[in-house]
Structures are given as C-alpha cells and as structure tokens.
VOKE-223996 format. One record per residue (C-alpha): residue in one letter; x, z, y. Coordinates in steps of 0.02 Angstrom, whole numbers, plus 50000, padded with zeros to 5 digits. Layout:
REM residues N
AXZY ...
***
This chain:
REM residues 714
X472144702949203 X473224699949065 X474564713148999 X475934712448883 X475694724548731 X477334728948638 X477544735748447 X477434754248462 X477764768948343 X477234783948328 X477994800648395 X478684809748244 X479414829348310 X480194840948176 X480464858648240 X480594875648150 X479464892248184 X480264907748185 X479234919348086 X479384938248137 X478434952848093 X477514960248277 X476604975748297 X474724974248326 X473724985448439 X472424994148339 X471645005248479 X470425015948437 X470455019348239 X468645027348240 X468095012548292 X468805001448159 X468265013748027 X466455013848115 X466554994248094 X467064994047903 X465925006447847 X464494999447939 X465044982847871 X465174987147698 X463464996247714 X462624981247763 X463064969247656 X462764981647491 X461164984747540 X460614967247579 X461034963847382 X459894981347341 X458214978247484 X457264977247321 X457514994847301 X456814997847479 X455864984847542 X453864980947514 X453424963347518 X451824955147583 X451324936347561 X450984926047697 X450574906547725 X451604895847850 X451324881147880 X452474867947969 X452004849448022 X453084835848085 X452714819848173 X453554804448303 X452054801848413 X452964787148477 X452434791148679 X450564790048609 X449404802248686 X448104812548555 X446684807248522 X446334806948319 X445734819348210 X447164830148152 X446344842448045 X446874837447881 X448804835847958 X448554854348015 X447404861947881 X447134879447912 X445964884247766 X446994898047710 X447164907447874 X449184905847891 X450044917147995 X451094904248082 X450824884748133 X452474876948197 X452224860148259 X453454849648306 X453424832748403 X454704819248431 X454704804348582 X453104814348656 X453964809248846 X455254796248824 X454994795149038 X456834791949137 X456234809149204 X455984819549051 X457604810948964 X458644815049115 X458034828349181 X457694837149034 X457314853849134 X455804845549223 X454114853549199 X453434852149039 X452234837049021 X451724844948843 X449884853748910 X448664839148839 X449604842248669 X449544861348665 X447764862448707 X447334846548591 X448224857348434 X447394874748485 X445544866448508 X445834855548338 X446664871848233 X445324884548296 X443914873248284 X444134874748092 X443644892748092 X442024887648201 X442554886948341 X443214906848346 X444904911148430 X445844912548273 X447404906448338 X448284908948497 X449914899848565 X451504909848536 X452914900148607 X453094882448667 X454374871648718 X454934853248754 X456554846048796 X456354825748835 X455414819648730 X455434833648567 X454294845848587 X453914861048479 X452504873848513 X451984888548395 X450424897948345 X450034912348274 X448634919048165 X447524933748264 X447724943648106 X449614944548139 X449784942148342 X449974961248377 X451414961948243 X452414948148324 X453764952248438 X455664945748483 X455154929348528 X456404919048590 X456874900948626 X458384890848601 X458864871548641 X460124860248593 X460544841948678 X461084829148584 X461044813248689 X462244801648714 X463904815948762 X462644831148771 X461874823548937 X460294815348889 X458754824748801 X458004807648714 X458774816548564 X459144836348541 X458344851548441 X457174862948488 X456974880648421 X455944897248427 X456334913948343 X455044927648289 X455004944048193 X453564947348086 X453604965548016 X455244967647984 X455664949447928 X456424937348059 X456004918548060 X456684902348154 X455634887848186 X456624870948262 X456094853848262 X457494839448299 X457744821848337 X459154814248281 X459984798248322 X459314781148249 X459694765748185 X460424761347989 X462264764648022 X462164779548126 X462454791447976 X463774799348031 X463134801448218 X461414810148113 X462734822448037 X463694824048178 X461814827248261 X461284843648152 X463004850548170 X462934850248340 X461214857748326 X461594871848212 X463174877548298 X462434875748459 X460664885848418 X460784904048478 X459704919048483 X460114937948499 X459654953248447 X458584961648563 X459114979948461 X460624978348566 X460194975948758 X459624989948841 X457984990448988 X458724977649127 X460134971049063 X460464949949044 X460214946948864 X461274931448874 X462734943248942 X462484959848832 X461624955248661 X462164951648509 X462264933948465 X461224928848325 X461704912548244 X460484904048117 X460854911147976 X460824928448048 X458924925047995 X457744928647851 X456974911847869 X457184894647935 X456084879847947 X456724863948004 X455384848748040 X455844832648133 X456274814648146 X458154817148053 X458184795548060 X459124797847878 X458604778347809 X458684773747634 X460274762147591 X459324748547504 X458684731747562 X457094728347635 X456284717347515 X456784728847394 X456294742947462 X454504735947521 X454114730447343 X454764747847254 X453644756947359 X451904743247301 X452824749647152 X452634766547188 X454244769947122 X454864784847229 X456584788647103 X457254773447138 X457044773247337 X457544792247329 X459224788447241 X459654778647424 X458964792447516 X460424792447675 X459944813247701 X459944815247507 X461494808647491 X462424818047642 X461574833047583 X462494831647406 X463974827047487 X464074844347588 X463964835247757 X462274842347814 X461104854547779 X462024866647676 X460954877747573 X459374871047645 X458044865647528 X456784849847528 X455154849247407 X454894833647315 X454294818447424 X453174810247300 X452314797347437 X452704782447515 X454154781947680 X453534786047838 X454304774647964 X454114761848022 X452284756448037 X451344742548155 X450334753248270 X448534755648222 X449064746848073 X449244750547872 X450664736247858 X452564741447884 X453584732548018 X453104713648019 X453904713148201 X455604701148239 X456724716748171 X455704721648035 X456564738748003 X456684742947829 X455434757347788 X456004775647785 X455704793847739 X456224797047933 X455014813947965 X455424829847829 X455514847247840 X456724858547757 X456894875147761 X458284889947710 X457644905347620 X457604919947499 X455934925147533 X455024905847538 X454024897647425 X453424878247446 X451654873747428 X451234858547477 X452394843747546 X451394828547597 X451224813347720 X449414809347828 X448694791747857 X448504794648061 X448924777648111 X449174778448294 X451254777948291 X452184769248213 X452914785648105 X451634793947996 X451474813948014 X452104826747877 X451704843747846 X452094856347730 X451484876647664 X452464889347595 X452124907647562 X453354917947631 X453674934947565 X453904946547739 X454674964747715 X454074979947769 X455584993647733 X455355010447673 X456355019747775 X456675035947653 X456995024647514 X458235016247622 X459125030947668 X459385036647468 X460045020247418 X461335020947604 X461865036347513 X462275031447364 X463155014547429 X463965028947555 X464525036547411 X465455022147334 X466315018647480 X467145036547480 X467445033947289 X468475020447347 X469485025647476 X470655035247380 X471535015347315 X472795008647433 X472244989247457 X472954976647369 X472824957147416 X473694941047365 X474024924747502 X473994907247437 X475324902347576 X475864908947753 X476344891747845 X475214876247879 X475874860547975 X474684847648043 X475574832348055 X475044820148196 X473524827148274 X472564814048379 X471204815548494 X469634821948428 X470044820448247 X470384837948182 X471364843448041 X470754858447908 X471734865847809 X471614881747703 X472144894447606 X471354908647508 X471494926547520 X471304938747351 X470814956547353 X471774960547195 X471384979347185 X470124991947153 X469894996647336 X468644989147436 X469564979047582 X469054974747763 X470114958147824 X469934952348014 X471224941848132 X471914949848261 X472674946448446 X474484947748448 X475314962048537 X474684960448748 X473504942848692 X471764944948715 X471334930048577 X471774929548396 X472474913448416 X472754897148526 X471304884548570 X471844870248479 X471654880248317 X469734887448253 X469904898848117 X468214899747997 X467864914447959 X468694924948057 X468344943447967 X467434948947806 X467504960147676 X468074959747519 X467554968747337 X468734971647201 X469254955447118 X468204945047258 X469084930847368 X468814919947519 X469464903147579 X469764903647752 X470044887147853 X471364882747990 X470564868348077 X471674859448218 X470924847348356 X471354842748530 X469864841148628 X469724836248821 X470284855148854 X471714855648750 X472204839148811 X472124845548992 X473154863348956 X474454855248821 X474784837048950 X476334830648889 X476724843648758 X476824834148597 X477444849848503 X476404862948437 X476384880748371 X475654897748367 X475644913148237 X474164922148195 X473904941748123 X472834944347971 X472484961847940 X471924968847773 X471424987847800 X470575000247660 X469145011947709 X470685024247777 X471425009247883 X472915009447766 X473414991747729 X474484978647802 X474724963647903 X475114943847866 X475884933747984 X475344916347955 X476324901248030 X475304886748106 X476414870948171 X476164854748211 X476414839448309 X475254828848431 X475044806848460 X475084804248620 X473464799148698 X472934791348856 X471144802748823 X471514818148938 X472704809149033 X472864808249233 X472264793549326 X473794794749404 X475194793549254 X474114777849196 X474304767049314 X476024767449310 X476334764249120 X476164747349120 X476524747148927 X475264759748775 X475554776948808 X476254778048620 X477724765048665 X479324773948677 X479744762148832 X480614767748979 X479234760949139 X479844747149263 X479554753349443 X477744745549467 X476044754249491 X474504746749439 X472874746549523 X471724754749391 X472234761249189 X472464746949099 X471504755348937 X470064753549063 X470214735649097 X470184734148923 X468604741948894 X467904734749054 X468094715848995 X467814715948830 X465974725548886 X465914712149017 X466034697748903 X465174705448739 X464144721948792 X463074714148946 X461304710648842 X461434725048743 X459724735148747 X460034752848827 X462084750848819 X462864766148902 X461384776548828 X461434773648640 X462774783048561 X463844773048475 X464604772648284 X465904788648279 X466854779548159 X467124764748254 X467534778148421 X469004782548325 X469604764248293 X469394760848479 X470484776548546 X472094771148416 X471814752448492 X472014759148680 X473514772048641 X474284759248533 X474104743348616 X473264734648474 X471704722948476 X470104729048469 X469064724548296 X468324710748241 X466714718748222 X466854731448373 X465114735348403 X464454736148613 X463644753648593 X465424763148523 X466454752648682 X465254758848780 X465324776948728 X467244775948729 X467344772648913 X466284786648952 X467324796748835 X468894791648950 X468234795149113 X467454810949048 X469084816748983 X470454812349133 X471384827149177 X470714828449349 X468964820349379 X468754803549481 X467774812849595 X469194825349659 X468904842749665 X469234844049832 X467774831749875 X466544840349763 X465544851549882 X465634836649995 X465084825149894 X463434834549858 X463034837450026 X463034822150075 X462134813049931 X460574808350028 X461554798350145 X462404784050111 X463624780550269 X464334797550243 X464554794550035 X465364780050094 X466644786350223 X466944800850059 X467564788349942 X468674781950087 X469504796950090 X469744798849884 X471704798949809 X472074776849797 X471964776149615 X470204786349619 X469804777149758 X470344759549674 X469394766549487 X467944773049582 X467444754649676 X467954745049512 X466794755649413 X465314754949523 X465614735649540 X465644734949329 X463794743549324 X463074732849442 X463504717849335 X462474726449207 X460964729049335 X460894709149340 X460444708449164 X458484710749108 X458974710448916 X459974729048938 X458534734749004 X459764746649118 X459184755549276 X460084759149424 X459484777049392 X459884778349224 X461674772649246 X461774786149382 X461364800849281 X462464792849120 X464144789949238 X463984806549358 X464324818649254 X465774810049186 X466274807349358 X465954824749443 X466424840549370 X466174857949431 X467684864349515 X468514879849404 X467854894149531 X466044886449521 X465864887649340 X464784901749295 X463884906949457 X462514893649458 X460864897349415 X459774884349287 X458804878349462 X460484875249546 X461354866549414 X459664856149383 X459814852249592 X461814847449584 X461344835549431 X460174827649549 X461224827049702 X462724819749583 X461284806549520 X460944801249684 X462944800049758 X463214787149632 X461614779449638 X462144774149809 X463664762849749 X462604755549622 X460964747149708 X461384729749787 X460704732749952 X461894745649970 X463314736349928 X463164722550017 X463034732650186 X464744743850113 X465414724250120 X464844720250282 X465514734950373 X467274734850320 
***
C-alpha cells in the first residue's frame, strides 16, 4: 500500500488561433427587429412606470425561525403580529424534519400539517377568531419549510402562484440544507418569497456563499403570459429568474457567524454593544465584499445574536462546544417598491435559535393602460428618431487565454464593450455558421445580449471551467479553443460582427478520469512519465483518500454528509494529480467530500451502464445484486468490493454516528448514473422510486450480515 510519488510539472501547451471572419445566419430579420424594438421598449419604460403606474401600500410581513426538530406549542403571536391586516405572511422554517427520511428523501410527503394549521389558528385568532387569512402556498423540502398566507382582503387578487426548490446538501443530494421558494402576483406587481438553510459551522464561509449562489441560480419560475391552455409550463414558458421580479424576500438560517472570540463576543453583547459585534458580522462582510447577496438590503439588527441558546433556557451555549453566539436567522430583501418597518428578534425559548421577523410596506402597481400606451409612443418615437445613425461601438480586446485551467476552478475574464454613437444599439452572441450554441461548454459567457444607449457600456465576462462534463467530452485533450460572434445591430439591423478569440490550456486531472486509465498509471497523472507495463487493482488517488479517512476520518460526526471546506477541496485535488502530501491540517469532512467528488466524476460510472436497468431490478434481492457485481468490468468490480468494505469500517464506529442507510443514499448516486437515453423521460415518482431502488442495491453490500454470507458462499 505504499507508492512511489515522483517530482512532476505541469503541462505547459502554446498554440496559435486562427482568427477569420465567418458569416452568421441571421434568419428571419422581422424577427430580430421584433426583438430589439420590444427590447428597447421595455427597458425605457421600466425607467418611466411613474408616468403610468398607480401605487397602493400594502404590509408584508416575513418571519424566520430554526425550530431545531421542536414541535409548536408556544404562543407565537407577538413573532407573527398581524395588527395591521398585511396582505402577505411568509413564514419560513429551518430543521422542522431533520428525519433520515425527509433528508433523503426529500420528495416524501410533507410532515409540515401540525405547523400550517398551528400558524393559521394562531394568525387568525388575532382577528377573533374570523377567517382573515387563508393558506396560499406551502412547501417543505427536508427539513426547511416555507408556507404562505394571504390576507382575505387580497385572496381574489392573487394569482401565478408558483413554487420553486433548490438542494443544497452535501453534492445537491441531501435536503438537510436547500432553499425554498414561492412566487405571487398581486395586482400587477410580482413578488418572491424563499426561505434557506445554509451550511454551518465557523469556517464554512465560503460553502455559505457557495450555498446562496447555488440557490439563486438554481431558483426558477415562469411566466404564465407565455404558455398557452395545456401545454407543460416547464417545457413552453418563459423562464423567470429572480430578478425577473418586483420583489424579493429572503428569511432563513444563512449560518453567517461573527469572526470574533467567544468571550469576547459574550461580554460585548452584556455590553449591548451591537457596532462592535456587527463589524465581524461573516454575511456583512461577504456582502461588502460582492460575494453574496448583491443588491439585497438588511435593516439594522439592533438586538442581541440569535444562535445558539440552551433549550428552554435564557443562557447561550454552556454545553462542551460552547458555540460562539450568532446573528444566524435574518431576512433580506431586494426592491424598488419596499419599505422596512420593523426588524426584530422574539424571546420564544423552545430552540436553541431565537425567531425573527420583519414588516415592510410594499408599494404594488396597478398600470394605467392608456397612459401606458402614450408614453410606448413617445419611447416608439425615439426609437425611429434613432434609426437613421449607423452604430458605432468600441472592444477593449478580441483574444483571451486562460492559462492552466484545473478542475473546478474557473477562470473570468473580461472585456468591455462601448456604444460610441448616437444610435441606440442591440448586442447579442451568436452561433457560428451550422452551430446551434453561441459557444463551447467549457466557456459561460455573462451576459449574453443587451442593449445599449448612446455613450452607455457593459462588461461582459468570459468565464472558463471544466466541470465533470467537460472533463468527460474534452478526456485527454489538454488544448483548448473556440471563437465566438458578437453582433452589434442598429434598429435597421445594420451593424457588424466581432470575432472574439478564446484559448487556453488544461492540468491534467485524474477528476473525470476512467477507472480504467488509473489503474494503470502507477505514477500522478501530471508526471510526464512513460507507464511500466503493470495494472493496479484500484486508482491509487483512491487509496489515498481511503487511508488517510481510515486512519484520521473514522470518529468524525456525520462524515460523508457534512460538506466539507471548498478551499481545502481544492488543496486535496492538486495533492492527488500531483502526487504531493496531503496538508497538515487536512480536515475529515473536505477528504470525505473529495472522494465522493472522484467517484461522482469518473468518466463512466462504477456501476456500468450496461448493468443499470439490472441493477434496479434486482435491488430487493440480495443473491441476484450479488451475482451483478460478479459480472461488473475487474477494475469496477475490484473498486466496487473495496468501497463497500471502506463504509463498513465506518458502520463499526458509534462516534460517526453513520447509518448503513445513510451511507447508501450518500454513495449511490455517485455510483449509479442514468444511462444517456434515460435522461429526461422519468417522471418526479419514478426518479423518487430509482433513488430508492439505487439506496437499497448498495445497502446490500454494506450491512454485516450480508457480507459475511457474500464471504461464505464464494
């Protein structure tokens, strides 16, 4: 088990790019005129909806709170005050089910009821008793849970409800952590209500970003204008991103800590002093720093941190950890239109997080349709004026080279485009000539289109990254290029085209890799080596892993569920491409999450395709998964037993406090993956069933019993 690791460099590939000008398909020219003027139209008369547009006041108010897996029973009335009648209540809940079930299975049944009917009876029985409010929309996934109501005054004026969720568990498979969100129109003003958990613990900042990017990207709506009577909305409408909204509110348990120490902090806050504390503030600071919440806003917090209490208890932590305290539970929100009211914490004490809630008044619109159509006309009008200038833009630069690109860590780069005339200019990237995308997938262009007034600009970013997919396609191509059309076009479509270069070379990586080209490099995949004629048994980047878990990961609380530090992910991946030793300080959870990463990643899955179908019929019985795996390619076969014999180590331990069925659901779906011509045709109940039937193949391989009569029959 021991292997000798040679001094490596790194691949270094210089290559030119031929640039050449190509001819782009512009197909139907109404169309793109359609698309600029209808553009252009919209965006002018967002900046003049004063002209148009009556406003009405109304109160909203949200409420945030980590129940902790405690059941209601308290009065909640002054949490949820309703004394000024407003139009919507969004509540949201964290760690309400923290069952294996509801973090697995996150599609399970709702076990939200005793909540929902707890909240109605508590908010209507401060209007005696009368059904002033009624439940709008609710939803949990795991163990956050966010239900809606609305104000009888305003229920028959509510319509386009719809519900969005977003998984943020350790790789997007487990709902202990995720966002959930609901979307409504009131008059004609559209609002978004999500409450989140994000991940925990004082070092995790960058896994808490990583957490509400993943959340806002992943968040989707449409617009319901644009799918006609029996159509699949998911298939025909019109995506509608967040900030395709009037009106965001964002309550939950974000886990942002303050960067102080305890003592400190515990005698600050007998202090009262809230500056100080705020200064450390992890959210405040990532905020200011651009990595989160971007244009979001968050009232003053002028109490003491919410997390983390003794249950039933006024005292902070006075347990073995004694966790510093925290402003843990906020709400934000992103607006024109929204004005804060209140902003405060409750003293409910049976959590160990206190609740928050907050009011705003929130101007809705009602538009004026005539006095819409006169201002269209005269922003109509300007358009035409304008036609008549040929455009005229400026390029910072036409080539970009990303030097090195590694696994998972992308590369931005940008450049800025200048609409140096007095026309008013429509820019979009375009497919080349017979391509049906504007570019390749290991480049994401942001944005992709806009428009431009005279003397306005835009920065538009080039970002690079090779992901498990780009991995799989490129395999051992370790040069990289592609050229992409910008085209510039006036109301008349006159304009022209840039033809930007994008170049750059790739590390290799053992991430995305086959099972089978590891185990016969018996040296880093970086090491320009030619290979003796040997084969090993298993990668040995996974022995690695493997034994260093063995002898320093094995007590770790919840390992192979916790997501790890993403800083520390990256360290790990250039140890196993280059051969060097792991760090001094490498902590269990981000080994843990690294081996996942590799088996999730492999070119072909351990489970082969070809065994897929199989393998899921079969999953109640273990003879036949047995006599499966017999039949698996050696090295999967070899990986597959080695693996499963790995876990069960873990299952011996109390401390981890590890399941056989938790380890199941965690390793399946990094060993299974839907075959190419399945993806797609699966409905949510039969991808929730082939979860389950994955589950319970491995879940075989990893009980005892079940091993030791695999033993006794070969």
């Amino acid at each position: 088990h021991s292997f000798n690791y040679l001094h490596t460099e790194l691949w270094h590939v210089n290559f030119n790019v031929l640039v050449c000008k190509m001819s782009v398909d512009t197909t139907d020219v109404n169309l793109e005129r359609k698309v600029f003027t209808e553009s252009w139209i919209a965006l002018q008369s967002k900046n003049r909806e004063k002209e148009y547009t009556k406003f009405d006041d109304v109160e909203i108010l949200c409420a945030t709170w980590n129940v902790n897996v405690k059941k209601p029973t308290e009065d909640l009335s002054g949490w949820l005050d309703t004394s000024n009648h407003p139009a919507f209540v969004a509540i949201g809940i964290q760690e309400m089910d923290m069952s294996a079930e509801g973090v697995i299975f996150r599609e399970m049944e709702s076990r939200s009821a005793p909540w929902e009917a707890v909240f109605l009876e508590g908010l209507n029985k401060q209007h005696g008793g009368e059904p002033v409010y009624s439940m709008l929309a609710s939803k949990q996934l795991g163990g956050v849970f966010l239900v809606c109501y609305v104000h009888s005054k305003y229920a028959p004026l509510v319509k386009e409800v719809q519900i969005s969720l977003a998984i943020t568990g350790m790789l997007g498979l487990l709902a202990n952590k995720g966002g959930v969100a609901v979307r409504v129109r009131l008059y004609d003003s559209t609002f978004v209500f999500l409450n989140a958990h994000f991940n925990a613990h004082q070092g995790n900042v960058e896994t808490r970003n990583q957490d509400f990017m993943t959340i806002e990207s992943t968040l989707a709506f449409y617009d319901p204008s644009t799918v006609n009577e029996g159509e699949d909305p998911a298939l025909t409408g019109t995506p509608l991103g967040l900030n395709d909204h009037d009106n965001l509110f964002w309550v939950g348990d974000f886990n942002y800590r303050v960067d102080l120490p305890d003592e400190f902090v515990r005698q600050r806050i007998a202090e009262e002093d809230w500056t100080t504390l705020w200064k450390a503030d992890q959210l405040r600071i990532q905020q200011k720093r651009g990595k989160v919440f971007g244009g979001w806003k968050e009232a003053p917090i002028n109490w003491a941190p919410t997390y983390k209490y003794d249950s039933n208890s006024t005292l902070y932590d006075t347990g073995s950890k004694k966790r510093c305290p925290a402003w843990c539970d906020r709400i934000l929100w992103k607006s024109d239109y929204a004005t804060n009211l209140t902003y405060n914490r409750f003293e409910i004490f049976s959590s160990d997080h206190r609740p928050v809630s907050s009011k705003f008044t929130v101007a809705v619109k009602t538009v004026n349709t005539e006095a819409r159509a006169g201002v269209l006309s005269d922003i109509y009008k300007q358009l035409e004026d304008s036609a008549s200038h040929p455009p005229a833009t400026s390029l910072t630069k036409t080539d970009l080279f990303f030097k090195n690109l590694k696994f998972r860590e992308p590369q931005s780069q940008s450049l800025t485009l200048s609409n140096t005339g007095s026309s008013i200019i429509l820019w979009k990237f375009v497919p080349k000539l017979k391509e049906s995308t504007i570019c390749q997938s290991w480049i994401k262009i942001s944005p992709e289109n806009g428009m431009l007034g005279p003397g306005d600009k835009v920065e538009i970013t080039f970002t690079a990254a090779i992901g498990k997919k780009e991995a799989h396609k490129l395999a051992e191509e370790v040069n990289l290029s592609d050229l992409v059309v910008l085209k510039v076009l006036n109301q008349t479509l006159n304009g022209k085209d840039y033809f930007i270069s994008l170049a750059g070379t790739r590390l290799r990586s053992i991430f995305g890799s086959s099972l089978s080209s590891l185990v016969v490099q018996p040296f880093p995949v970086r090491a320009e080596r030619s290979y003796p004629a040997l084969k090993l048994k298993i990668p040995k980047e996974m022995w690695r892993l493997c034994d260093w878990l063995f002898k320093n990961g094995m007590q770790s609380p919840d390992i192979f569920i916790r997501s790890g530090k993403p800083e520390q992910a990256v360290e790990l991946r250039e140890c196993l491409d280059t051969g060097a030793e792991f760090p001094a300080d490498a902590d269990p959870y981000s080994v843990a999450q690294t081996l996942l990463v590799f088996l999730n990643a492999l070119r072909n899955p351990l489970v082969p395709y070809d065994s897929y179908s199989s393998a899921l019929s079969v999953s109640n019985n273990f003879t036949l998964c047995k006599q499966l795996v017999s039949k698996f390619h050696e090295v999967n076969y070899n990986v597959f037993y080695y693996l499963t014999a790995f876990l069960r180590e873990f299952l011996t331990q109390p401390a981890n406090k590890l399941t056989p069925e938790k380890l199941a659901v965690t390793f399946s779906d990094a060993l299974f993956r839907t075959p190419p011509e399945l993806k797609g045709v699966e409905t949510d109940g039969a991808r929730l069933d082939r979860t389950k039937k994955k589950s319970a193949f491995l879940l075989h391989f990893l009980i005892p019993l079940n091993h030791m009569r695999a033993e006794n029959t070969n």
